[in-house]
C-alpha positions in Angstrom: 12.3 -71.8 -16.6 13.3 -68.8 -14.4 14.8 -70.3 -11.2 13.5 -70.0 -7.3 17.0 -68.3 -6.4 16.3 -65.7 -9.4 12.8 -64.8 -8.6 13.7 -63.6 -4.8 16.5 -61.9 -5.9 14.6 -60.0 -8.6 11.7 -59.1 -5.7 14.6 -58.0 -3.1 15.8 -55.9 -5.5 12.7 -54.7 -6.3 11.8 -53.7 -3.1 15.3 -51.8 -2.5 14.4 -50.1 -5.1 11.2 -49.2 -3.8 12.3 -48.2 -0.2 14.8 -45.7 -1.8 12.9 -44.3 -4.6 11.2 -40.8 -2.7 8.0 -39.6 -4.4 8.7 -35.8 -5.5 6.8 -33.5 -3.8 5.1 -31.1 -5.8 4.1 -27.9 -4.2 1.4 -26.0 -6.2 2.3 -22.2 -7.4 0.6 -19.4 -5.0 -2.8 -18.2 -7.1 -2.3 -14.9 -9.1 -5.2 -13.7 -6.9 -7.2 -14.5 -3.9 -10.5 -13.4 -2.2 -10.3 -12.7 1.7 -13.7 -12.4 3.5 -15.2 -10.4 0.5 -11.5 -8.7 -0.4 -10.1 -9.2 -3.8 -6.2 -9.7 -3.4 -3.5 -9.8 -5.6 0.0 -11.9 -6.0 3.3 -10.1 -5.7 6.2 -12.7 -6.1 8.9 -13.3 -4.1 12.3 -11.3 -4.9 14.0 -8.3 -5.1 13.2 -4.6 -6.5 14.9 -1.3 -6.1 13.5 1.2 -3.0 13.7 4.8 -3.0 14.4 7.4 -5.4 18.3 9.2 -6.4 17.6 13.0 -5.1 18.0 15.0 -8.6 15.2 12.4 -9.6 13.1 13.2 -6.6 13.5 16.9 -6.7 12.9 17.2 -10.1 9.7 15.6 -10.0 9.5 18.3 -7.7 10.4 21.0 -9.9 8.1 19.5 -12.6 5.1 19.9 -9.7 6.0 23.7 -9.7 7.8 23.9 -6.7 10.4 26.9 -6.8 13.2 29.0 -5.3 12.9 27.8 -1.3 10.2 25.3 -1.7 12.0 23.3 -4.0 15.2 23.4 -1.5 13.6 22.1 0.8 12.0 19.6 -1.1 15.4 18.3 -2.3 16.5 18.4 1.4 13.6 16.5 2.2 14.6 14.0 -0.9 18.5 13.7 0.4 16.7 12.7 4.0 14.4 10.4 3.5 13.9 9.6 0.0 17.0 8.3 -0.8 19.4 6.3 -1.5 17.8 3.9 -4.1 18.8 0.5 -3.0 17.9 -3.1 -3.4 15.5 -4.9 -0.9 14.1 -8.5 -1.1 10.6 -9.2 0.2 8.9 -12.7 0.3 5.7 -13.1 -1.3 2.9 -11.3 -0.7 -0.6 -10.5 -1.5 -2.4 -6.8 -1.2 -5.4 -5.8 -1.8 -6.4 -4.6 -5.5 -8.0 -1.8 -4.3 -8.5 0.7 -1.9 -10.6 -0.4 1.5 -13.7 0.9 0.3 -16.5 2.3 2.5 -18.6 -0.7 1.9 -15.5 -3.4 3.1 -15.3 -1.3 6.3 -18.8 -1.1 6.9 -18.8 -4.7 7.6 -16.0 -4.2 10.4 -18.6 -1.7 12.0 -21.3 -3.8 12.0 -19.2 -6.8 13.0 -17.0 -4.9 15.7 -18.8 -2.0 16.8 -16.2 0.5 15.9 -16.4 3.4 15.1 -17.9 4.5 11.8 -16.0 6.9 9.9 -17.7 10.7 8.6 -18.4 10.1 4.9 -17.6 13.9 5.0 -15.3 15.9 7.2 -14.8 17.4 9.8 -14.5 14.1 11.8 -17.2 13.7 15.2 -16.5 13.4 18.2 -13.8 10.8 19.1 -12.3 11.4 15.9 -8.9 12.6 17.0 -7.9 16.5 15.5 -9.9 18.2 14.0 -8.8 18.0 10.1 -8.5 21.4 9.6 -7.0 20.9 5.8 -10.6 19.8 4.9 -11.7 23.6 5.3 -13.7 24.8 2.5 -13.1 21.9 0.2 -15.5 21.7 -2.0 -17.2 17.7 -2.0 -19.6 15.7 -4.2 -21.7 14.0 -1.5 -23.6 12.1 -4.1 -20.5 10.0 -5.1 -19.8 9.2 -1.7 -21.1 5.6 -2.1 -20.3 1.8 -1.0 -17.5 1.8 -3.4 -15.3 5.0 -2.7 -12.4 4.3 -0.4 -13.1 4.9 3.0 -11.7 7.9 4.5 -11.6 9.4 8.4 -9.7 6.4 9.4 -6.8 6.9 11.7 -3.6 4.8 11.8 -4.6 2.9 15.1 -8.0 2.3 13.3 -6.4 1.0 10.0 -4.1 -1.4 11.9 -6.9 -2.8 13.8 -9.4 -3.0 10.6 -6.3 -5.3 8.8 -5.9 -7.8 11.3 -9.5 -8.1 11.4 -10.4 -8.8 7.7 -8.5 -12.2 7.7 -10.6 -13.6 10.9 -11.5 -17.2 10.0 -9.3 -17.8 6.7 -6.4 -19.7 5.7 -4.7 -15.7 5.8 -2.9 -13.6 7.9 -4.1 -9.8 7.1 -2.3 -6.6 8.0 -1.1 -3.0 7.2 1.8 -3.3 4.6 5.1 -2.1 5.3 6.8 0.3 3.3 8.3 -2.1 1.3 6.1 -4.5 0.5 3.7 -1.3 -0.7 6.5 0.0 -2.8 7.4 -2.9 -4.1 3.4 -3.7 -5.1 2.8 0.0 -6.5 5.7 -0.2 -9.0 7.2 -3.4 -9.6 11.0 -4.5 -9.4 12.6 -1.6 -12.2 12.6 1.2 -10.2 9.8 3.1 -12.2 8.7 6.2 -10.7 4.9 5.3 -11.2 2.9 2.7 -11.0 2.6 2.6 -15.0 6.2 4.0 -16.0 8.8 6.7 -15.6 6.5 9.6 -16.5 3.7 11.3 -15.0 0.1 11.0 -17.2 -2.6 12.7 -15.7 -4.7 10.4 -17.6 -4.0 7.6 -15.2 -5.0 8.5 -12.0 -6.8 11.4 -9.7 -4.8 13.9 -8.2 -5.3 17.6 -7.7 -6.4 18.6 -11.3 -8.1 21.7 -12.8 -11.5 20.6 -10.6 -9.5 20.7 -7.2 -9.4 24.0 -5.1 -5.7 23.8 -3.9 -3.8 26.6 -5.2 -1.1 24.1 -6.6 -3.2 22.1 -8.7 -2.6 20.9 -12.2 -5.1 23.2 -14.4 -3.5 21.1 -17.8 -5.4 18.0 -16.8 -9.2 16.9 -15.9 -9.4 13.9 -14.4 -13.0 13.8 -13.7 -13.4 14.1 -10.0 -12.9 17.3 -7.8 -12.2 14.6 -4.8 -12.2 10.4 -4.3 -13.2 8.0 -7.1 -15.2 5.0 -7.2 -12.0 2.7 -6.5 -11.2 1.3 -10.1 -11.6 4.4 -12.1 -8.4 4.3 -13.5 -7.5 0.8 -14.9 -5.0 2.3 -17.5 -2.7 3.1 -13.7 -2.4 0.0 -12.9 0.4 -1.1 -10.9 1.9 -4.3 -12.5 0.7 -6.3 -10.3 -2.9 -5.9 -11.1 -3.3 -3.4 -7.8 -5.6 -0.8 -8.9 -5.2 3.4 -7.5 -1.8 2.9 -5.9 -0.9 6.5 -7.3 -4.0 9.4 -6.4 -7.0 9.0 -5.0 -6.5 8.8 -1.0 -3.0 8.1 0.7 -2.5 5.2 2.2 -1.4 4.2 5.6 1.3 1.5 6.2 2.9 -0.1 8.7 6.4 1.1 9.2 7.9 3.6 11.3 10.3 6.4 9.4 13.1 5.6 9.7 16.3 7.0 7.5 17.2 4.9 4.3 18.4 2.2 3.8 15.3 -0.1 4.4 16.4 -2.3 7.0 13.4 -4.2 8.9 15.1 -5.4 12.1 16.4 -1.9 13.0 13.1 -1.3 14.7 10.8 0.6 11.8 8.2 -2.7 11.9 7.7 -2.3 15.9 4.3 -2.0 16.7 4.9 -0.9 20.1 3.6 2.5 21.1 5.6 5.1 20.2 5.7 9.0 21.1 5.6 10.7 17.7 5.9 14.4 17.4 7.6 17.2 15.4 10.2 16.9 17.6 10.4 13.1 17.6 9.6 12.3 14.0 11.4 8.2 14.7 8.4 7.5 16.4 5.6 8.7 13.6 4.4 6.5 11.1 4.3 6.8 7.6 1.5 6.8 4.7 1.8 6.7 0.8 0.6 7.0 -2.9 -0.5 10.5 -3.0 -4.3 11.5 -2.9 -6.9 13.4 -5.2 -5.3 16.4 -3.0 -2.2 16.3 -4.5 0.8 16.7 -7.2 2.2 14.6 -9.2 5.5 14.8 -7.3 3.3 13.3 -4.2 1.6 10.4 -6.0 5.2 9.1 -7.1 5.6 5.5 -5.7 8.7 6.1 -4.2 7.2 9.4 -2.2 7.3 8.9 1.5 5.3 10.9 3.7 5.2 12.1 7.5 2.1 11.2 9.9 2.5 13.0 12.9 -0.5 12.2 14.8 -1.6 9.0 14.7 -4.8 9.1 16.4 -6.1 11.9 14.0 -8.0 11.3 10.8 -7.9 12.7 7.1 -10.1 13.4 4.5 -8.0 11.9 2.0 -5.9 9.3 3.6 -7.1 5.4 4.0 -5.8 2.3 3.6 -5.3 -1.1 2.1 -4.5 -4.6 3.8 -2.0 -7.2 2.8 -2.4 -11.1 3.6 0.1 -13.9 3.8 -0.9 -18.0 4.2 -1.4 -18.3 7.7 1.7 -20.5 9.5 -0.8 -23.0 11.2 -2.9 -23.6 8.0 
């Protein structure tokens, strides 16, 4: 028979046991993809990849483009400025949106906000900013200017606004992207030049083929569409991250301010304070990204950085898309 002494010493220890023993905490992984007020979202991990481009890569993406003799100096001076050094930059995780903000997702931020509704054809109306003058005599397919194009005539200020609206009431936190986190989700952590590899394919996006009007356009290639696609069109570009016409079809605004490289986010670039931008003053002008049915291959590289100067003006061919992160209070 088991004695009285035995038994409490066997439940004391028992109950040690049970006072240090913790219960591990299991945190579940982040989805691969959410859906934000109507927005389809995808996951980019945590962890590093490599920003920017070396210059004789840049330039001769350049070259390839058919930029010559002085043009192509000064595209490799522009390359040795702001295009590189490649480095190595470590984001946290993120989601951004698969596509494009289409005309139908900013719709609802009309009708919800009274905001202004953008021109589904340029030039912008009144209170548009500048006129856009480079949409002069561009040809346009009004018929495929439908719910799921990617909205256009959308200037920075607008964009920023539109982001931090599309999260209202969810467990997220939506804005513009900043550089990084858009580089990072249109090509992935090897340093590819595209969103699908190291070479251009004309296959796997829309850019300024043998249907554009622009005197430098690529007569080799027909992409289908003299301007934007339905957002989607080209599946075979996607980035791999399951983000969907991060190389061609509009630009894209982000967040960040230009700034020199390396990537540094507490030097300032990230401010959203107002800033005097000018030709002048190019360290207080925003930048936008991906290239744009208007383009060259050079442009639509995912490492290709370009120069907003007016950032109350709108474009035919630049928009936008949002990322989100888990709200801190949720």
């Amino acid at each position: 028979m088991r004695s009285p002494h035995r038994a409490r010493l066997a439940v004391s220890l028992l109950a040690c046991c049970a006072l240090v023993a913790t219960p591990r905490v299991v945190r579940a992984a982040p989805l691969d993809s959410v859906t934000i007020n109507g927005a389809a979202f995808v996951l980019v991990p945590a962890g590093p990849f490599t920003m920017g481009s070396p210059v004789e890569q840049c330039a001769r993406a350049q070259e390839q483009a058919g930029a010559l003799g002085p043009a192509l100096e000064a595209a490799r001076q522009y390359c040795a400025t702001w295009e590189s050094p490649p480095h190595q930059v470590t984001l946290q995780t993120f989601y951004i949106m698969r596509t494009e903000v289409t005309i139908a997702h900013y719709d609802r931020f009309v009708e919800a906000t009274g905001a202004r509704r953008p021109e589904s054809r340029r030039p912008a109306g009144p209170g548009g900013g500048r006129r856009d003058e480079s949409a002069t005599g561009i040809p346009r397919s009004d018929e495929r200017r439908g719910p799921n194009e990617p909205v256009t005539d959308v200037s920075w200020n607008e964009a920023r606004v539109f982001c931090a609206w599309l999260g209202r009431g969810s467990a997220f936190t939506t804005r513009l992207p900043t550089e990084a986190e858009w580089e990072k989700a249109a090509h992935g952590s090897d340093g590819r030049a595209y969103s699908w590899g190291s070479a251009f394919d004309g296959r796997r996006l829309n850019f300024a083929d043998t249907r554009s009007s622009e005197s430098w356009r690529d007569a080799s290639v027909d992409d289908g569409f003299a301007d934007t696609a339905p957002v989607g069109s080209f599946p075979q570009g996607t980035s791999p991250y399951g983000a969907v016409d991060m190389a061609g079809n509009v630009s894209e605004w982000v967040l960040s301010l230009l700034r020199p490289y390396p990537y540094a986010p507490g030097d300032g670039r990230e401010n959203l304070s107002p800033t005097t931008c000018s030709e002048e003053r190019l360290s207080g002008c925003r930048v936008y990204r991906g290239g744009s049915y208007r383009h060259t291959s050079a442009r639509t590289r995912a490492t290709s950085r370009v120069i907003a100067t007016y950032l109350s003006d709108v474009f035919v061919d630049i928009g936008l898309r949002c990322v989100a992160q888990p709200s801190a209070s949720r």
